[in-house]
N, C-alpha and C positions, 0 to 999 in steps of 0.2 A: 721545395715543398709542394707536394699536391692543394690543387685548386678544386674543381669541378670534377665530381665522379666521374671518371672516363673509362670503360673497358671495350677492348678491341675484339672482335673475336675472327680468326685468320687459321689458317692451315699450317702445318710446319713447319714447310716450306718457307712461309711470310713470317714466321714471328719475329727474327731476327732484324729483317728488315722492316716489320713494324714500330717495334722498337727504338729502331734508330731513327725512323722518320717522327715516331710521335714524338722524341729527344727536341727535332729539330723545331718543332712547331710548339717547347714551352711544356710537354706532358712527359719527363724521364719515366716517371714512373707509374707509367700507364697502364692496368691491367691487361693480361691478355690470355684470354681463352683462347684455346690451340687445339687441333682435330685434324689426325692424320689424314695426308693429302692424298687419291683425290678427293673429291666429295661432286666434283660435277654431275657423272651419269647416277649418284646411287637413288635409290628407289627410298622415299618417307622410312618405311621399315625399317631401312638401314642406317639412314639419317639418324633417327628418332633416337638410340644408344650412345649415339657421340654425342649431340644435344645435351643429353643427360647426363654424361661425363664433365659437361662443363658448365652446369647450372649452379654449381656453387661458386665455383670461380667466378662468373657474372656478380649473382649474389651479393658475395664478400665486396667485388670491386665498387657497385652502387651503394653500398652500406657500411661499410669497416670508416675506423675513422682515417684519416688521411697521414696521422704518425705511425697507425698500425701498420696500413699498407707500406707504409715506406720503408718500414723496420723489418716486412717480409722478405722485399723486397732489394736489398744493400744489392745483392749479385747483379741485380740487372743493369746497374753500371758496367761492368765488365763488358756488355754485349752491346752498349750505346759507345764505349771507349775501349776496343779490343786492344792489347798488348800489342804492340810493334807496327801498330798503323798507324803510319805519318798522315796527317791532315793538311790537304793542300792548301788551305784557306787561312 
């Protein structure tokens, strides 16, 4: 069950591995706002449209209640416990 509103926000690239890290540290179902990578050189301008592609999502993750998020959310298990990956621990 979700605790503390938590949302991430990470590039494509990381969400996956976001995911599986926030798993690690107690937040499976961490929100996470996601903005095709790269974002290093771009210029405010360019920023400012992906920004605003994921103000809801932010949004939603600080204010939904925490059965709702969770109930969006069932698939993201799948991506903290991928099929056919043995766990060395």
């Amino acid at each position: 069950m979700l605790g503390i509103p938590t949302v991430m926000v990470v590039t494509d690239m990381f969400a996956k591995f976001g995911r599986r890290m926030s798993a690690t540290q107690g937040f499976p179902y961490v929100v996470i706002a996601e903005t095709p990578n790269p974002i290093r050189q771009l210029e405010p301008a360019a920023l400012r449209p992906r920004a605003e592609a994921m103000i809801q999502t932010v949004i939603d993750g600080l204010t939904l209640p925490p059965a709702e998020l969770q109930a969006r959310m069932h698939d993201a298990v799948k991506l903290i416990h991928p099929q056919g990956i043995a766990r060395s621990t």
